[in-house]
PAPA-130137 format. One record per residue (C-alpha): x, y, z. Coordinates in nm, 4 decimals, always signed. Example, Ala and Ser with C-alpha at 12.3 -4.5 7.8 and 13.67 -1.06 7.14 Angstrom:
BEGIN
> x y z
> +1.2300 -0.4500 +0.7800
> +1.3670 -0.1060 +0.7140
This chain:
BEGIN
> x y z
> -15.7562 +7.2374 +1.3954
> -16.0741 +7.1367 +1.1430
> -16.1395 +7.3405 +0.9184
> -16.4445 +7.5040 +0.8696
> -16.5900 +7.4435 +0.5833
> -16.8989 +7.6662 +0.5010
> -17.2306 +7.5596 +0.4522
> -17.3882 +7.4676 +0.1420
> -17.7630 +7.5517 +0.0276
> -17.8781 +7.1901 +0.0096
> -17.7014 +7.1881 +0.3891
> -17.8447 +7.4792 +0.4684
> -18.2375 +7.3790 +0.3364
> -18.2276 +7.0056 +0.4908
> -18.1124 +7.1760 +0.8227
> -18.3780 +7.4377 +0.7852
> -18.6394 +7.1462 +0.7465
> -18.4736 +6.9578 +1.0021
> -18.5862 +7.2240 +1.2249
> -18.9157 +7.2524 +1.1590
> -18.9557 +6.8808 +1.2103
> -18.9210 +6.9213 +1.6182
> -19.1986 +7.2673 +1.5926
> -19.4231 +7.0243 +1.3985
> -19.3929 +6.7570 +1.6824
> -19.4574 +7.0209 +1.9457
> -19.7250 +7.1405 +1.7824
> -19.8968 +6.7795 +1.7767
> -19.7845 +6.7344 +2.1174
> -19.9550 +7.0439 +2.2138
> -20.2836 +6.9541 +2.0201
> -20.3037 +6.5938 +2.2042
> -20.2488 +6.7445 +2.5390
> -20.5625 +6.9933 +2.4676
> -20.7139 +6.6712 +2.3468
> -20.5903 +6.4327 +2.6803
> -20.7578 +6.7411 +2.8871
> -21.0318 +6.6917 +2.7090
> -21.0654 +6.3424 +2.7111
> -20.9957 +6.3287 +3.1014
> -21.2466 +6.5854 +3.1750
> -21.5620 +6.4258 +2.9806
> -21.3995 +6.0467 +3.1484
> -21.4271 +6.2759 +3.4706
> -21.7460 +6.4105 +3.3699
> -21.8972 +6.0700 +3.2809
> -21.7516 +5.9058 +3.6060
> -21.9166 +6.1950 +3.8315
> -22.2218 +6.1176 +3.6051
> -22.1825 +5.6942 +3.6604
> -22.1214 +5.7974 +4.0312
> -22.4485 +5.9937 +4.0293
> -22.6651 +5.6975 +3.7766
> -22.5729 +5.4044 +4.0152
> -22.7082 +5.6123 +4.3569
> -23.0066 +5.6608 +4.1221
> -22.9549 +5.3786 +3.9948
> -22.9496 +5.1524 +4.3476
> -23.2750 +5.4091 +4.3995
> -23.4594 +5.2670 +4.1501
> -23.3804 +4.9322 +4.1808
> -23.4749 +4.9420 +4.5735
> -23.8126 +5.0853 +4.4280
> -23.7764 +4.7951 +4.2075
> -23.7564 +4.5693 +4.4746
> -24.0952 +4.7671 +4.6148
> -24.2750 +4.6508 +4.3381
> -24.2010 +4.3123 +4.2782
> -24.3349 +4.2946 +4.6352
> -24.5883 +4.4649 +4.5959
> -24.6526 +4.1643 +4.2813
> -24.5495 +3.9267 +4.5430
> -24.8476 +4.0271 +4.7732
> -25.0734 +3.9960 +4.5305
> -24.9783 +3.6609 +4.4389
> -25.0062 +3.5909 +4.8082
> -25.3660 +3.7366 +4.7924
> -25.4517 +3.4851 +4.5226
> -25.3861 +3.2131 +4.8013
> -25.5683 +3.4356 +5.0938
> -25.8686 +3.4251 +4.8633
> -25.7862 +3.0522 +4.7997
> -25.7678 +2.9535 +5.1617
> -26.1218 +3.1660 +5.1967
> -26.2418 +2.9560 +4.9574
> -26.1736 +2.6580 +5.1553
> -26.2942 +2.8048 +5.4795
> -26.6163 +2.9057 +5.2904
> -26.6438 +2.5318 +5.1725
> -26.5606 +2.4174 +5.5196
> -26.8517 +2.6174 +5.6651
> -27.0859 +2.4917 +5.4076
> -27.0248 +2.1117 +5.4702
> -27.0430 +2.1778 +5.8373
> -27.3997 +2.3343 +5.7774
> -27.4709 +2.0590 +5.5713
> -27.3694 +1.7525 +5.7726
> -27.5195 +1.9453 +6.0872
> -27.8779 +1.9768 +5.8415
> -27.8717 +1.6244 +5.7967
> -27.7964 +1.4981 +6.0920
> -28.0540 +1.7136 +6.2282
> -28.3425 +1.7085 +6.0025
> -28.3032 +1.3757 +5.8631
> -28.2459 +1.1935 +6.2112
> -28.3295 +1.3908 +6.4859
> -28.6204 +1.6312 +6.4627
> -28.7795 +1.3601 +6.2221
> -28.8007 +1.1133 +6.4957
> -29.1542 +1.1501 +6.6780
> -28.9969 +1.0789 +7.0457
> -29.4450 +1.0697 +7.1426
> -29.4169 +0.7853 +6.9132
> -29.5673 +0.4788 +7.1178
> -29.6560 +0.7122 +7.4092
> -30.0266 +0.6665 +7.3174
> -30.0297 +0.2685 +7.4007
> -29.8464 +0.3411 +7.7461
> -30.1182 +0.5645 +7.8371
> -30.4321 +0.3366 +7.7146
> -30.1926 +0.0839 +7.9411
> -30.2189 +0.3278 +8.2037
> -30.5909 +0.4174 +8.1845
> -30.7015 +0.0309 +8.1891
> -30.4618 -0.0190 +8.5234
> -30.6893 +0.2642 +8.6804
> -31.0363 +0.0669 +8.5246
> -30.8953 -0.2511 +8.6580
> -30.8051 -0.1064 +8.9816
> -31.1191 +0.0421 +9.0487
> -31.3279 -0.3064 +8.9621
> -31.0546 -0.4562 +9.1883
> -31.1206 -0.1880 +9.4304
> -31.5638 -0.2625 +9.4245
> -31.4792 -0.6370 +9.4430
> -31.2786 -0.5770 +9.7141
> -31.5436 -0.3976 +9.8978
> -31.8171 -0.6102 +9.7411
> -31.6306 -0.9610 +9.8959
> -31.5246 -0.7628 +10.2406
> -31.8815 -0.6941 +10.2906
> -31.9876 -1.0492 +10.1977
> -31.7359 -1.1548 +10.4547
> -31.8870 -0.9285 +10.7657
> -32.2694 -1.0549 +10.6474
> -32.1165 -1.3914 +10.6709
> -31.9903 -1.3496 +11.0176
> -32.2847 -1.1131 +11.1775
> -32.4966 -1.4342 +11.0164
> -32.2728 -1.6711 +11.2611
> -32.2327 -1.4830 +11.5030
> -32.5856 -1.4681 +11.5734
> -32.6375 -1.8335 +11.5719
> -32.3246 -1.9104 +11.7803
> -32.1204 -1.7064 +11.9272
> -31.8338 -1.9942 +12.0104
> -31.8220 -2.0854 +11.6527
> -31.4989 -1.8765 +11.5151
> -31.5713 -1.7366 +11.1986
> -31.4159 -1.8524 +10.9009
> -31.3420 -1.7015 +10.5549
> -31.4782 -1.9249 +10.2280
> -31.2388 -2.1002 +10.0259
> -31.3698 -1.9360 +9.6846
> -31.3789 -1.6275 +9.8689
> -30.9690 -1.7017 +9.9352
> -30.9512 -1.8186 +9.5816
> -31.0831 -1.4664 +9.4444
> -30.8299 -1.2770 +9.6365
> -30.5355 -1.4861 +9.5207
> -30.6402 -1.3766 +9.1790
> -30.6894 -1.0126 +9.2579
> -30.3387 -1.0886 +9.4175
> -30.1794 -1.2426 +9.1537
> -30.3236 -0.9601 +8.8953
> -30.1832 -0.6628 +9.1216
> -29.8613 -0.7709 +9.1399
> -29.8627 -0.8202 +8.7325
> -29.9383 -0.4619 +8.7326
> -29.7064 -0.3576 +8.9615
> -29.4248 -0.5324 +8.7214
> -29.5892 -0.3500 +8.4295
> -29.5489 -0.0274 +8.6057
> -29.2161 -0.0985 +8.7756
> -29.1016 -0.1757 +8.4061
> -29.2534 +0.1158 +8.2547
> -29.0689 +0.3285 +8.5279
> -28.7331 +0.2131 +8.4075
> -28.8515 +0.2905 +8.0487
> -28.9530 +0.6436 +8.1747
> -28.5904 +0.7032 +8.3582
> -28.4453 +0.6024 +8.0132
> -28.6572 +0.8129 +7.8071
> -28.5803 +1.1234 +8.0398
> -28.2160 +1.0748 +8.0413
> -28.2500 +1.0354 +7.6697
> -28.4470 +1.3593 +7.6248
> -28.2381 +1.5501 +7.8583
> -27.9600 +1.4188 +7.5930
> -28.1210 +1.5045 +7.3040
> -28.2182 +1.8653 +7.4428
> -27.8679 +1.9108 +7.5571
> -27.7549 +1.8430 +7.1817
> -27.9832 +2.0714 +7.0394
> -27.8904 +2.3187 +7.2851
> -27.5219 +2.2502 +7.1648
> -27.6263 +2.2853 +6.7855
> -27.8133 +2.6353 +6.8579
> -27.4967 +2.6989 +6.9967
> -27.2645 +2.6099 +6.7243
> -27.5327 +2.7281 +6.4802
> -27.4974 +3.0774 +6.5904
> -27.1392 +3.0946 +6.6506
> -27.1668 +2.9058 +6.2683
> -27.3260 +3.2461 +6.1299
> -27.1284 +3.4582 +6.2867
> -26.7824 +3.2647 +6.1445
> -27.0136 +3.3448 +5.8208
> -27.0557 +3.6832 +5.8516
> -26.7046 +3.7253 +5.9052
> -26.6185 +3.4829 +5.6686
> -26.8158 +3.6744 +5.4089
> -26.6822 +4.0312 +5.4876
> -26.2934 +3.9077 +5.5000
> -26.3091 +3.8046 +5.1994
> -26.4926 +4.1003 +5.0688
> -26.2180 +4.3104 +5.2371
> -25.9451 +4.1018 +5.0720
> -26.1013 +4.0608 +4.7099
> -26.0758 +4.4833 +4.7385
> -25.7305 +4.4978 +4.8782
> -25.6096 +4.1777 +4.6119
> -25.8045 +4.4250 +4.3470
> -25.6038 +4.7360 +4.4860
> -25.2900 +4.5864 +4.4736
> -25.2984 +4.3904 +4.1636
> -25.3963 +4.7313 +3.9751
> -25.1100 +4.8972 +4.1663
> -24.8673 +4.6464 +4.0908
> -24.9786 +4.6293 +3.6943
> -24.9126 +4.9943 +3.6913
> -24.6190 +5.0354 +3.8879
> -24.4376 +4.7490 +3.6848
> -24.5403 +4.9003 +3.3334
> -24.3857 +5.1933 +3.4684
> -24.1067 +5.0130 +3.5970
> -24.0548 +4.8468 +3.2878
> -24.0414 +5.1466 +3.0644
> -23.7985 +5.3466 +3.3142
> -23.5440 +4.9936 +3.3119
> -23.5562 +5.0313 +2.9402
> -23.4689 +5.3615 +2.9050
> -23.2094 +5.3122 +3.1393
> -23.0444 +5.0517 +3.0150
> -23.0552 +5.2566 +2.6848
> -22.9093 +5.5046 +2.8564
> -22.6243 +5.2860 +2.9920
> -22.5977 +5.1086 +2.6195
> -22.5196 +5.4811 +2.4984
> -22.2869 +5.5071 +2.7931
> -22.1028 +5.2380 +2.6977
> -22.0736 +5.3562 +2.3230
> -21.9436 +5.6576 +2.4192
> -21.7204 +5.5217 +2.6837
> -21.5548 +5.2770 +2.3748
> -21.5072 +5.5330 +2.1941
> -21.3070 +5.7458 +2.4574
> -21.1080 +5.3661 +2.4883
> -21.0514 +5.4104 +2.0806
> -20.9427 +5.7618 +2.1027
> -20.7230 +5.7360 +2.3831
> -20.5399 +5.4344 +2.2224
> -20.5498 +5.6288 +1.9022
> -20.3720 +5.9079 +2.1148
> -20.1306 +5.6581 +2.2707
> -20.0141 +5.5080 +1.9389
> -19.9890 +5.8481 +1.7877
> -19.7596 +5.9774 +2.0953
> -19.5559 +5.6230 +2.0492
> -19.5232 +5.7370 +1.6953
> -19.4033 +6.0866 +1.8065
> -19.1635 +5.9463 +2.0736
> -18.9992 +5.7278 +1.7753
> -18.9523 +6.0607 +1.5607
> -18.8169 +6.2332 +1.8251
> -18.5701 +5.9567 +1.9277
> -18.4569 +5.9676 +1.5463
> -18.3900 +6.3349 +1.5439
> -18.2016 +6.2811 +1.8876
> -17.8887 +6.2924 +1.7178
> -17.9599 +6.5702 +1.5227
> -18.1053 +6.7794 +1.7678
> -17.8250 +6.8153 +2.0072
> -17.6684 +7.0386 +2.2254
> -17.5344 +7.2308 +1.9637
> -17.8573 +7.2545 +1.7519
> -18.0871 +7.5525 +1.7615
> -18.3915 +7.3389 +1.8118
> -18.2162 +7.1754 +2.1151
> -18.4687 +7.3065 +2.3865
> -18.7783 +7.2480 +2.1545
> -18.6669 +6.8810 +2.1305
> -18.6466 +6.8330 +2.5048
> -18.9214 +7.0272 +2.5836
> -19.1032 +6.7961 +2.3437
> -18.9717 +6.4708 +2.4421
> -19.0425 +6.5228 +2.7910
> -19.4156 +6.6749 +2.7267
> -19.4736 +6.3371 +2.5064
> -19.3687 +6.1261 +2.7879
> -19.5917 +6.2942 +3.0497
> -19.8452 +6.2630 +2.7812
> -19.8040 +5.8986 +2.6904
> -19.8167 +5.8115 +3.1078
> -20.1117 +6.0823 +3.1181
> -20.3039 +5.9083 +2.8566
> -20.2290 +5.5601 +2.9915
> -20.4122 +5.6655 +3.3242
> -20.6509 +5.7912 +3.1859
> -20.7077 +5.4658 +2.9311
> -20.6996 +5.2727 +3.2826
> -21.0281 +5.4692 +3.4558
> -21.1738 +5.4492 +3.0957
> -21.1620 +5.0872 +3.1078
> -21.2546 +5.0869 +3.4656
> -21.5226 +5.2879 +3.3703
> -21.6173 +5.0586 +3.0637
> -21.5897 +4.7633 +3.3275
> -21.8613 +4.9261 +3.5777
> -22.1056 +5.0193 +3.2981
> -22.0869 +4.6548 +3.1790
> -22.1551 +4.5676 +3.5000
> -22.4655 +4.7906 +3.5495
> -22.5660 +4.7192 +3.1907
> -22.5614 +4.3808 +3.3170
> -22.7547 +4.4387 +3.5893
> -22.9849 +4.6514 +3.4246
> -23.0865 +4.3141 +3.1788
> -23.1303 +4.1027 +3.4894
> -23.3790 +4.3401 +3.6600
> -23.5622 +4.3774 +3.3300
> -23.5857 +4.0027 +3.3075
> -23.6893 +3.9833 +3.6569
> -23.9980 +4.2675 +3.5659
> -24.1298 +4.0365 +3.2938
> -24.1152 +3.7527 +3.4854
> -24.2952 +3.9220 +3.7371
> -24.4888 +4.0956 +3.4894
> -24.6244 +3.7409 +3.3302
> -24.6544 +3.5876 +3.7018
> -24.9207 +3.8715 +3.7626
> -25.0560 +3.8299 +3.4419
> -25.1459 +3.4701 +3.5781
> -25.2576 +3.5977 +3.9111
> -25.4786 +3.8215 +3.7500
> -25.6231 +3.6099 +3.5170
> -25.6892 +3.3975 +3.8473
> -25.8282 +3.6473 +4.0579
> -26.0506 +3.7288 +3.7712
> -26.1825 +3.3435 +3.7691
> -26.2098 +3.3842 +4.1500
> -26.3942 +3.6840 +4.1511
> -26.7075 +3.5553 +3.8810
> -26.6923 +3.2569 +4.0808
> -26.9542 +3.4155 +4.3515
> -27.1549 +3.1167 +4.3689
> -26.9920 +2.9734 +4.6714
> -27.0438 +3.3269 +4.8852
> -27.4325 +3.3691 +4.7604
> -27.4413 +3.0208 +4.8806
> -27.3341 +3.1468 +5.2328
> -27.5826 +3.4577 +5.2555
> -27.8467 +3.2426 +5.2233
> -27.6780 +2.9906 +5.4475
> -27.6835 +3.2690 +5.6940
> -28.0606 +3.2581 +5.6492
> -28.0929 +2.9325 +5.6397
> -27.8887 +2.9259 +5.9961
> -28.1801 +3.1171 +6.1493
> -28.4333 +2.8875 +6.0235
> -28.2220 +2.5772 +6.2036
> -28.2138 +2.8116 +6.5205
> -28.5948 +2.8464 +6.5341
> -28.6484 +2.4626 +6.4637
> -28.3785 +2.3720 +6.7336
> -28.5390 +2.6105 +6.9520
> -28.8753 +2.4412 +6.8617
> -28.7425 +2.1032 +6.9277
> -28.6145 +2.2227 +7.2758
> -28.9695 +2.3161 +7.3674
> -29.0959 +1.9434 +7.2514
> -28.8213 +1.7904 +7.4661
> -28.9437 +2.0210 +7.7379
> -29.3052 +1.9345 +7.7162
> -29.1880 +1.5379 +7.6557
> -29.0053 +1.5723 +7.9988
> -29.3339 +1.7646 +8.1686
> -29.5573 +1.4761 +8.0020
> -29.3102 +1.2144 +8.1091
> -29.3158 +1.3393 +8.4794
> -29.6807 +1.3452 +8.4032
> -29.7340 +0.9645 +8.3435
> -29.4853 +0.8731 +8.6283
> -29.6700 +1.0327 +8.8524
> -29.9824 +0.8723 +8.7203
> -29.7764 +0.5158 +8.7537
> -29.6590 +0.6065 +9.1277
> -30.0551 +0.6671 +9.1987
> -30.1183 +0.3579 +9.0503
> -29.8631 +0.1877 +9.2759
> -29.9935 +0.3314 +9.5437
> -30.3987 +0.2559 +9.5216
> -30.2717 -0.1368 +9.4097
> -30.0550 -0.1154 +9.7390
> -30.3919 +0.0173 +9.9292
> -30.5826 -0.2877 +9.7934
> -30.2902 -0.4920 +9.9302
> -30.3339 -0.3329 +10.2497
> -30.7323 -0.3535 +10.2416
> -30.6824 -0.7368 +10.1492
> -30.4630 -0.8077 +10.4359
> -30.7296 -1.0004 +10.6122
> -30.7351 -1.2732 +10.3348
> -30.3185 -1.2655 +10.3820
> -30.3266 -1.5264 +10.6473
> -30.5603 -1.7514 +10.4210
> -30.4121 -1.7364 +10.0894
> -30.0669 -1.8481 +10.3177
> -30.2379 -2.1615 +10.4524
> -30.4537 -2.2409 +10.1227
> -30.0826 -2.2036 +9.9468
> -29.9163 -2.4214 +10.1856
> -30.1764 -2.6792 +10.1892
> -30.2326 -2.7200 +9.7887
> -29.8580 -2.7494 +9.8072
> -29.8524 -3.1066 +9.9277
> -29.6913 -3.0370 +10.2576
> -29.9948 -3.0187 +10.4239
> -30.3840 -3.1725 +10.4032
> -30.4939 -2.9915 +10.7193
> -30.8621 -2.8288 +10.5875
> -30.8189 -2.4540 +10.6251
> -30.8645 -2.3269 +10.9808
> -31.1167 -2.0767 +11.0741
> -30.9658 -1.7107 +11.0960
> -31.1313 -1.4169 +11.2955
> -31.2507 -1.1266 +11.1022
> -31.2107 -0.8285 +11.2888
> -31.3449 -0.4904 +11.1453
């Protein structure tokens, strides 16, 4: 049996402080439990609060999307009012060409131009036909004194018409039939010269057409982009002050999420801290192991405390592990956060430019004064196409006029013909003789009347 040999005071003191040793670790262990709850409930708190930033977060940015489309459409207004500006110019070198086509060729062309000589033609046919006419008479009543004269005498004698008087007729043949040429040539020239004014009247027809639907394209023209220089105004303005406000709410969100992610590293540093100080506390304890066993007072203090540090340490490690998942997703959205504010001054500068633009576009009101007083202008063209309708009208009427007058002179040169049948048979013979074929003298013909 050992014998029991009793204590010492040095014994006695080092097993006293022994003792304490184990209370002092509990204590700790106790203090950085409080201080894991703690930790775990602001990680929990700032989580709920992450949870709660990125719906607002994914809010804003959707309303960020909003108004960089908003900055978009205005852009796309610049082009609108770009693509008015071309219809504008389209319209105004459409009036143009159709003003000089018009003025310069067409209404400046006198289409009575010549008409005068036709009709002098015309009036010194009817002279000549009425001399022809009196000769006519004048040598048919020469003709029936001649015969009465003969007839008196001698009965049997068959009258016959003079060879001069045969001659004459042959001329007043030969010149009727000249002027029948002349007038069946001037009727072609009057078919062309209607089909040609019904062309030209059709055309101007057509141009009061196009003129009209012209100013109305204007009008339209005019108060689109009216309407559209408003709404690019309007929007521009609203997407200005939208992205300044934009702007101001990414940076104080991503200062927000910068502080975030301060205080979410130094959660990471404290929870380390607290890992490597319940490491430390684990070592101490496994040191005192020996002395703190079954048959020491402190026993149940030591295993209470080594098993509260090893919940702890595994504790603190999950927690470390949502800290740094934490960390991760704030990086992210800190991230995130730089790209949208990089995408706002981008868009920001781009409507800077479109502004600037739509400034330059707005002064530049030359090009739509130009079209109200093209729409006056259009009006003007109406009334002279209208006017040169009514000269192709009256051109037609006159035209119909001096046919008519060459079908009357067709027909009184085809009565003379038919009054100046009884020197037909004559003129044959005198032809047929002076031909050669015949020098028979010309026969006697019978004058009936």
């Amino acid at each position: 049996m050992k014998e029991v040999r009793p204590k010492t005071d040095r014994e006695r003191q080092l097993e006293q402080q022994l003792s304490c040793i184990p209370k002092r670790l509990h204590s700790r262990t106790v203090q950085a439990m409080e201080e894991q709850k703690k930790l775990e409930k602001e990680c929990h708190q700032a989580l709920e609060e992450l949870k709660y930033g990125e719906n607002q977060d994914w809010t804003g940015r959707q309303h960020t999307e909003d108004i960089l489309h908003v900055a978009q459409n205005a852009k796309q207004m610049l082009f609108n009012l770009e693509h008015q500006r071309r219809k504008e110019e389209a319209l105004l070198d459409e009036y143009r060409t159709t003003c000089e086509r018009i003025l310069l060729g067409e209404l400046s062309t006198n289409v009575f131009d010549g008409r005068s000589d036709k009709v002098k033609l015309q009036d010194t046919a009817d002279i000549e036909i009425k001399t022809w006419q009196e000769e006519v008479q004048l040598a048919l009543g020469r003709i029936q004194s001649l015969q009465r004269a003969q007839s008196k005498w001698n009965w049997l004698i068959r009258s016959e018409i003079p060879e001069h008087e045969v001659r004459m007729a042959m001329e007043r043949q030969e010149k009727r039939n000249e002027k029948l040429k002349m007038v069946d040539r001037r009727e072609d020239k009057w078919d062309v010269e209607k089909r040609m004014s019904l062309i030209r009247s059709s055309g101007f027809r057509a141009d009061i057409r196009r003129s009209v639907s012209r100013q109305d394209r204007v009008h339209f023209v005019l108060n689109e982009t009216k309407e559209q220089i408003q709404h690019a105004k309007y929007l521009v303005d609203l997407a200005e002050s939208a992205l300044h406000n934009e702007m101001v709410l990414s940076e104080n969100r991503e200062k927000m999420h910068q502080e975030d992610l301060s205080r979410s590293s130094e959660r990471i540093k404290k929870l380390q801290q607290e890992i490597s100080q319940t490491d430390k506390r684990l070592r101490w304890l496994d040191e005192l192991r020996s002395v703190c066993d079954s048959h020491s007072s402190s026993h149940e203090l030591f295993k209470k405390t080594l098993n509260e540090n090893n919940v702890l340490r595994k504790q603190l490690q999950e927690v470390l592990k949502k800290q740094e998942n934490f960390y991760a997703r704030l990086e992210e959205t800190h991230e995130s956060d730089k790209q949208v504010r990089k995408s706002l001054e981008l868009a920001s500068e781009s409507l800077k430019s479109t502004h600037d633009k739509m400034t330059y576009a707005w002064k530049e009101s030359q090009q739509m004064e130009e079209l109200e007083i093209m729409t006056g202008k259009e009006a003007k063209l109406q009334e002279l196409l209208q006017k040169a309708c009514e000269r192709e009208r009256c051109f037609g009427q006159d035209t119909n006029r001096l046919m008519s007058k060459d079908e009357q002179l067709r027909n009184d040169l085809r009565l003379l013909s038919a009054q100046e049948e009884v020197f037909r048979t004559p003129m044959a013979q005198l032809k047929y003789r002076e031909s050669g074929k015949c020098f028979a003298k010309l026969p006697y013909v019978r004058f009936l009347y």
